[in-house]
DSSP file (Angstrom, degrees, kcal/mol; ACC not computed):
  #  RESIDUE AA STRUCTURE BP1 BP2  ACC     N-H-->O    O-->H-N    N-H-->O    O-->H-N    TCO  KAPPA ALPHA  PHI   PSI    X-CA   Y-CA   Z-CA
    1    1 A X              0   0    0      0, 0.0     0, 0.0     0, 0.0     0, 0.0   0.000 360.0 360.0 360.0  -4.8    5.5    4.6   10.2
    2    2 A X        +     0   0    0      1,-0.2     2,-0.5    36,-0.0    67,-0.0   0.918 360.0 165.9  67.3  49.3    8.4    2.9   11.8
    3    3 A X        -     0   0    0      1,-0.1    -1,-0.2    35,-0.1    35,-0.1  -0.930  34.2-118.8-101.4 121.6   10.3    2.2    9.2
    4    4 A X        -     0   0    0     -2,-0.5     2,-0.4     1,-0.1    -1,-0.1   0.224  23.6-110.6  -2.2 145.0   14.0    1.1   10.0
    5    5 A X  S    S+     0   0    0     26,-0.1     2,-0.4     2,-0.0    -1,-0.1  -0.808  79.6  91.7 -65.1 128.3   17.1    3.0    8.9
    6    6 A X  S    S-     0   0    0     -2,-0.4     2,-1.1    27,-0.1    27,-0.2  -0.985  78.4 -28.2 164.0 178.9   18.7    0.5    6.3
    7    7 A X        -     0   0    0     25,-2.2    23,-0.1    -2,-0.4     2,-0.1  -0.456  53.3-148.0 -77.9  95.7   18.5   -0.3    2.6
    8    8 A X        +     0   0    0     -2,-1.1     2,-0.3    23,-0.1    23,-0.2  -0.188  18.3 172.1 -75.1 148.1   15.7    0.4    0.5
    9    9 A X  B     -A   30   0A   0     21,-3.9    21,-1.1    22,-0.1     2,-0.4  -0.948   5.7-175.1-135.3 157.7   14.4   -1.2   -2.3
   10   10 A X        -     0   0    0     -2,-0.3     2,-0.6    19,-0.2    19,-0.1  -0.997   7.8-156.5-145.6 159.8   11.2   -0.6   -4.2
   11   11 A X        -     0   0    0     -2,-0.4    17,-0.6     3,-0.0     2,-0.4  -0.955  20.5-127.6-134.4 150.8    9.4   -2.4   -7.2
   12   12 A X  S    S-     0   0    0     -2,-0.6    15,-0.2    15,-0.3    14,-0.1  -0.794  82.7 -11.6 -99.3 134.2    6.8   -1.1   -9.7
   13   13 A X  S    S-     0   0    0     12,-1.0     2,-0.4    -2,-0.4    -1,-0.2   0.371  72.5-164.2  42.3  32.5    3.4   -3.6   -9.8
   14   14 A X        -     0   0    0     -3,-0.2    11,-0.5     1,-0.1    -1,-0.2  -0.235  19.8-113.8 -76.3 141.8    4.1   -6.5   -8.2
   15   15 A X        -     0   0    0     -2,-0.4     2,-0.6     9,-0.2     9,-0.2  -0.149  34.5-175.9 -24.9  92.3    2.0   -9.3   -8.6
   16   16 A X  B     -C   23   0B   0      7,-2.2     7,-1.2    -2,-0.1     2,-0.4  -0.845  22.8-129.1-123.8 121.5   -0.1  -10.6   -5.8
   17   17 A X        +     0   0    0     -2,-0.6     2,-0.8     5,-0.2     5,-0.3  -0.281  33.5 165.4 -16.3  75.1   -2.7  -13.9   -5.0
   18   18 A X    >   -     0   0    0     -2,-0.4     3,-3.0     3,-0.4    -1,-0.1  -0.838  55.9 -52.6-126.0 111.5   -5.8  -12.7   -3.6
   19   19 A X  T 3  S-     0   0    0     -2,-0.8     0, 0.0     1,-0.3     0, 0.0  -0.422 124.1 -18.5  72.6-151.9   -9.0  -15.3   -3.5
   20   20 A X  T 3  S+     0   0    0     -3,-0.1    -1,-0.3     2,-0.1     2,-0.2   0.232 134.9  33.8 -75.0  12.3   -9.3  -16.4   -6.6
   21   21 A X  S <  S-     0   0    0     -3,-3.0    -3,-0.4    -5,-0.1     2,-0.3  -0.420  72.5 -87.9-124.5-165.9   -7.3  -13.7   -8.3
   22   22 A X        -     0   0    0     -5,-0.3     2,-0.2    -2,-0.2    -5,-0.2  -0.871  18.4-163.7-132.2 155.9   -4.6  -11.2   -8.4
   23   23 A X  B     -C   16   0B   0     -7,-1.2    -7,-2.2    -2,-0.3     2,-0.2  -0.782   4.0-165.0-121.6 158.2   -4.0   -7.9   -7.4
   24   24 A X        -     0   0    0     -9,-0.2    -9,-0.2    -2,-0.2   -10,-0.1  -0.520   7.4-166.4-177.6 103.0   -1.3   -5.5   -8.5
   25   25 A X        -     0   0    0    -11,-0.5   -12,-1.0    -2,-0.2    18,-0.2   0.125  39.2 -95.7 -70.3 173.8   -0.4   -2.4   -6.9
   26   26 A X  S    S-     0   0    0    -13,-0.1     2,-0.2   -14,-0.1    17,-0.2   0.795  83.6 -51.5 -77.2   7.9    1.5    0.1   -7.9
   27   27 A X        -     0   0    0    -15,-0.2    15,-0.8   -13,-0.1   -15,-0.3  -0.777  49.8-100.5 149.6 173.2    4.5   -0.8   -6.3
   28   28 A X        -     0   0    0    -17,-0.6    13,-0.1    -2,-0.2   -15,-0.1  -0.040   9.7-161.2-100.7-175.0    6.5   -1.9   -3.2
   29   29 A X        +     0   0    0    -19,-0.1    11,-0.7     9,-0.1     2,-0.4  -0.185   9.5 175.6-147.5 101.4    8.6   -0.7   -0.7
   30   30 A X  E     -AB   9  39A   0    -21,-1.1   -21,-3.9     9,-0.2     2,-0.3  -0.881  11.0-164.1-128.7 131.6   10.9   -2.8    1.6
   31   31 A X  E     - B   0  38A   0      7,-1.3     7,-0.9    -2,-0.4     2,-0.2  -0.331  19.4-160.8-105.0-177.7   13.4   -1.0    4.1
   32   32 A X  E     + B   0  37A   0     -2,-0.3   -25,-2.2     5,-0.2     2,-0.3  -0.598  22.7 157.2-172.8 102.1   16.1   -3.6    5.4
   33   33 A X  E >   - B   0  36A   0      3,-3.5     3,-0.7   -27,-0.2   -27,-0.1  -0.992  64.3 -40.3-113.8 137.6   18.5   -3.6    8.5
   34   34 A X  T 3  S-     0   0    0     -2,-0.3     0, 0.0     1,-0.2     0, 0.0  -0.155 125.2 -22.7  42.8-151.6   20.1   -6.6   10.2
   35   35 A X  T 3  S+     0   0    0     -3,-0.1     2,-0.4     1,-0.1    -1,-0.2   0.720 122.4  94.5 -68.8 -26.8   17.7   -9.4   10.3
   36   36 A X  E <   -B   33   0A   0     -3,-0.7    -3,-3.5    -4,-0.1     2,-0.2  -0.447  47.3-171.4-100.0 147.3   14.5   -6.8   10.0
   37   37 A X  E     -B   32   0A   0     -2,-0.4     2,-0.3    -5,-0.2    -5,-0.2  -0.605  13.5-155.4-103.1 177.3   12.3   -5.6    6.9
   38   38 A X  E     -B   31   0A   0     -7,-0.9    -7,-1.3    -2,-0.2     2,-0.4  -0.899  25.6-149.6-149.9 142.9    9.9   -2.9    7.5
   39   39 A X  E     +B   30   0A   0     -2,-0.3    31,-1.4    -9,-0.2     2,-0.4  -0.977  19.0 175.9-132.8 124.2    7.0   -3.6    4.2
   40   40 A X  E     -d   70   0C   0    -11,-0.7    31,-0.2    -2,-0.4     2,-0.2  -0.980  17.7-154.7-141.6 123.2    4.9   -0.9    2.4
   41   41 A X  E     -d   71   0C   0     29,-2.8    31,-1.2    -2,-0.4     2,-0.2  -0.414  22.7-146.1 -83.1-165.9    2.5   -1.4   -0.7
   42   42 A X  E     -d   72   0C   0    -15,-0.8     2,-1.1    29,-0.2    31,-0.2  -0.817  15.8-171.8-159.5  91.4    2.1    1.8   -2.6
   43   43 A X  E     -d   73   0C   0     29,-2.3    31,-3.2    -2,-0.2   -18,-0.0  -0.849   6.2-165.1 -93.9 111.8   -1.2    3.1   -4.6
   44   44 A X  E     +d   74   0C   0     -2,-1.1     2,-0.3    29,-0.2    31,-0.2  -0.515   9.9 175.4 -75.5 157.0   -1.1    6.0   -6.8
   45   45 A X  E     +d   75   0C   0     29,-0.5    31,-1.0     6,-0.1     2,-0.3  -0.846  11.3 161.5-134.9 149.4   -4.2    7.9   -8.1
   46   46 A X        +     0   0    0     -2,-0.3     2,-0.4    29,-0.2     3,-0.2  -0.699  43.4  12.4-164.4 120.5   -4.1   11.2  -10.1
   47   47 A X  S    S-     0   0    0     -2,-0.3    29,-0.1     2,-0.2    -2,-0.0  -0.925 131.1 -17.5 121.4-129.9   -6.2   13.2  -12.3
   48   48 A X  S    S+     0   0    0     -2,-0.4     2,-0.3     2,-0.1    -1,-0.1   0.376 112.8 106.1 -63.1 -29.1   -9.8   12.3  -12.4
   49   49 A X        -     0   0    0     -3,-0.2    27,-0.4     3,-0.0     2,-0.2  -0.594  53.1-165.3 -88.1 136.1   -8.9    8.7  -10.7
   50   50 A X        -     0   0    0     -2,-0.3     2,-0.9    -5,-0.1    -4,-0.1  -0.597  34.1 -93.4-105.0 179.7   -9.9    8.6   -7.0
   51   51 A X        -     0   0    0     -2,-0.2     2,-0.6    -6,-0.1    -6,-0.1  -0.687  43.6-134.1-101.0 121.1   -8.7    6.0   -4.8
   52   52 A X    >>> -     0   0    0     -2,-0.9     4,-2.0     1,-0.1     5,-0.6  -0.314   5.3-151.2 -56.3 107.4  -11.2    2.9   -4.7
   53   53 A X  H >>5S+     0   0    0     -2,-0.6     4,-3.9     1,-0.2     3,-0.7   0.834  97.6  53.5 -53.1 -61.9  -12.1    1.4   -1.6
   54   54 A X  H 3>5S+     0   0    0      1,-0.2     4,-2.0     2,-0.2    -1,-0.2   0.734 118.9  43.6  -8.9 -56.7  -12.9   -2.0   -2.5
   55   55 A X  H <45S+     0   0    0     -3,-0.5     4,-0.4     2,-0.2     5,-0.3   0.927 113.8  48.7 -66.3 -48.3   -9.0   -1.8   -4.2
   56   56 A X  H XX5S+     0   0    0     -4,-2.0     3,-3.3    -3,-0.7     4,-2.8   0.979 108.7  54.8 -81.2 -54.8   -7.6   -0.1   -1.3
   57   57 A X  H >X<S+     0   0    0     -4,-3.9     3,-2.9    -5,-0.6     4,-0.9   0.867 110.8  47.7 -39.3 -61.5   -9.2   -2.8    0.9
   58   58 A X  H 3X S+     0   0    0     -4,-2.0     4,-1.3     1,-0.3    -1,-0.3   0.341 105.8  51.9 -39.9 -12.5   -7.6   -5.5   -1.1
   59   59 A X  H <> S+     0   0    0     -3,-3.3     4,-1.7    -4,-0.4    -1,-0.3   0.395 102.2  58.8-120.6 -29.9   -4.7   -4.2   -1.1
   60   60 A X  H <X S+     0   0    0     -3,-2.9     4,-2.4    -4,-2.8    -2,-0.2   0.978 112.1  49.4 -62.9 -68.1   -5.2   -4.0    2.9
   61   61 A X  H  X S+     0   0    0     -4,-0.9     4,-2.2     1,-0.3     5,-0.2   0.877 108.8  47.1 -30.1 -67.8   -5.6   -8.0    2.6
   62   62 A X  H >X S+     0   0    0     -4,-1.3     4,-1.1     1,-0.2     3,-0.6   0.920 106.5  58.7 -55.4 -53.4   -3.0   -8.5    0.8
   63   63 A X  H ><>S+     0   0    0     -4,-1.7     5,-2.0     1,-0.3     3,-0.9   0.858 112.3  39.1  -3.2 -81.7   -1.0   -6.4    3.0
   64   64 A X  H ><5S+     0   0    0     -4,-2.4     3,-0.8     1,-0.3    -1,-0.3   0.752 101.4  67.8 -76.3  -8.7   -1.7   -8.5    6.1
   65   65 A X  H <<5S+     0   0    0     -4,-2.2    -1,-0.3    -3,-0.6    -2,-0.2   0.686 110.0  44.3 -64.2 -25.3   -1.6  -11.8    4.5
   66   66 A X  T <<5S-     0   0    0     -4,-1.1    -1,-0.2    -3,-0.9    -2,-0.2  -0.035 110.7-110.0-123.8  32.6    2.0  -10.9    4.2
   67   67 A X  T < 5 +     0   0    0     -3,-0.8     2,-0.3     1,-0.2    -3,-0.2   0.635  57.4 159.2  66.9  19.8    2.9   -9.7    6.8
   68   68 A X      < -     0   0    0     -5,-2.0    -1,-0.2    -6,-0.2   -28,-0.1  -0.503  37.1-141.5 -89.7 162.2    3.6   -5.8    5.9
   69   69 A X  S    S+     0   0    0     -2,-0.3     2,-0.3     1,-0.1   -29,-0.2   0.740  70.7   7.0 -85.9 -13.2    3.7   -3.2    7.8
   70   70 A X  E     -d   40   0C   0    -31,-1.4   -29,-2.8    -7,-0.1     2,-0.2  -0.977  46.2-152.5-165.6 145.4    1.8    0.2    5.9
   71   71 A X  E     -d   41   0C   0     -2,-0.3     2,-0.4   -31,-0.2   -29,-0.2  -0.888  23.5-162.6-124.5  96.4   -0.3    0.7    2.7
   72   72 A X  E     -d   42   0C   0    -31,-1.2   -29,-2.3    -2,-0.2     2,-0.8  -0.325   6.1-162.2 -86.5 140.0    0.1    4.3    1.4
   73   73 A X  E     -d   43   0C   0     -2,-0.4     2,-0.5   -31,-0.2   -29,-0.2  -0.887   1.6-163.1-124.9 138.0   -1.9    5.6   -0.7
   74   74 A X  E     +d   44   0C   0    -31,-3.2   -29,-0.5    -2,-0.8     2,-0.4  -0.918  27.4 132.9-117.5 117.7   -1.1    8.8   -2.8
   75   75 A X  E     -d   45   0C   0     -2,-0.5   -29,-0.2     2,-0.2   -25,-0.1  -0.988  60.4-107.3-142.9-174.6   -3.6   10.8   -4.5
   76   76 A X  S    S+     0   0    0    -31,-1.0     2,-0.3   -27,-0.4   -30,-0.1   0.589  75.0 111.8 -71.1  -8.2   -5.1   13.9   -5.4
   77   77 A X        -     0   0    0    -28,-0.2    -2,-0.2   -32,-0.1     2,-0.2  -0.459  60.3-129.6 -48.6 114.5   -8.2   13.7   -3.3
   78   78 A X        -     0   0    0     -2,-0.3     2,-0.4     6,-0.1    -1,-0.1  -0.488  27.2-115.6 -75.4 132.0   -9.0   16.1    0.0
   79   79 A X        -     0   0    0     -2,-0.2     3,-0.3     5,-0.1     2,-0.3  -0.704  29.0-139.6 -65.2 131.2  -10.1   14.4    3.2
   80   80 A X  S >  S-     0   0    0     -2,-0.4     3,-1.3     1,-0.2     0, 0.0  -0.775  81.6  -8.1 -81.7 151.1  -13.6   15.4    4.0
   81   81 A X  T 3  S-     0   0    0      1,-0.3    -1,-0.2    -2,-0.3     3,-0.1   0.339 131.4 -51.2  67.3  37.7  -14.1   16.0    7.3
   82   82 A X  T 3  S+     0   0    0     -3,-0.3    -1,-0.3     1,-0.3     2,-0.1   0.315 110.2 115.1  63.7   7.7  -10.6   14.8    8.7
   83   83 A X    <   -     0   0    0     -3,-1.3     2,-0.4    -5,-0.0    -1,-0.3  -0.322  64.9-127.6 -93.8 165.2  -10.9   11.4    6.8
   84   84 A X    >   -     0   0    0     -5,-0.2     3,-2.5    -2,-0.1    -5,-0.1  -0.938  32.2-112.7-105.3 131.4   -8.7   10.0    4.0
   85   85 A X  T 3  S+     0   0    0     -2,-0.4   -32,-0.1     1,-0.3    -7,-0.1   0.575 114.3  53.1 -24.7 -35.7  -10.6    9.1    1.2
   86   86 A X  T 3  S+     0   0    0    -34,-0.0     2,-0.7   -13,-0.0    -1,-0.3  -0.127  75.7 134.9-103.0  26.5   -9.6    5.8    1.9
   87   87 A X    <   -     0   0    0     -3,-2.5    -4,-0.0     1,-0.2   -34,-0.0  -0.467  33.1-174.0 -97.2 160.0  -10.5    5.4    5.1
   88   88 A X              0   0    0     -2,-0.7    -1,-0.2     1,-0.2   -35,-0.0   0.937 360.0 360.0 -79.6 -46.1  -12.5    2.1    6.8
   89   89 A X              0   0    0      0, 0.0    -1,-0.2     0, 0.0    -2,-0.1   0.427 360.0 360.0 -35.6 360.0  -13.1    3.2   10.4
């Protein structure tokens, strides 16, 4: 993902603007060397919850509105057919 070597930090649900709303994923990840960050939101799903598109999308949005680099998503969910559950394409 290209993340720099450097100092990670992460945060649990922060808060973000979207539209007329907020969103708030399940957490951050920001890598830091010299002058560059390297930026990941984080979405969890597990049991019975699958990962939403609509959310994921949003989460996409938010993502480029600010300039990060990756949105991971983790869940328990199998790709059909080589796809990610989440995928757009």
């Amino acid at each position: 993902m290209d993340a720099p070597a450097g100092k990670i930090e992460t945060f649990v649900e922060v808060e973000f603007p979207l539209g007329d709303g907020k969103v708030r994923p399940d957490g951050l990840i920001q890598v830091r060397r010299g002058n560059r960050t390297w930026s990941a939101l984080v979405e969890v799903k597990t049991g019975r919850n699958g990962l939403q598109v609509p959310q994921v999308e949003c989460y996409l949005d938010v993502a480029r509105e600010n300039g990060f680099d990756a949105v991971i998503t983790i869940s328990t969910e199998l790709p059909t057919r080589g796809r990610s559950p989440s995928d757009r394409r």
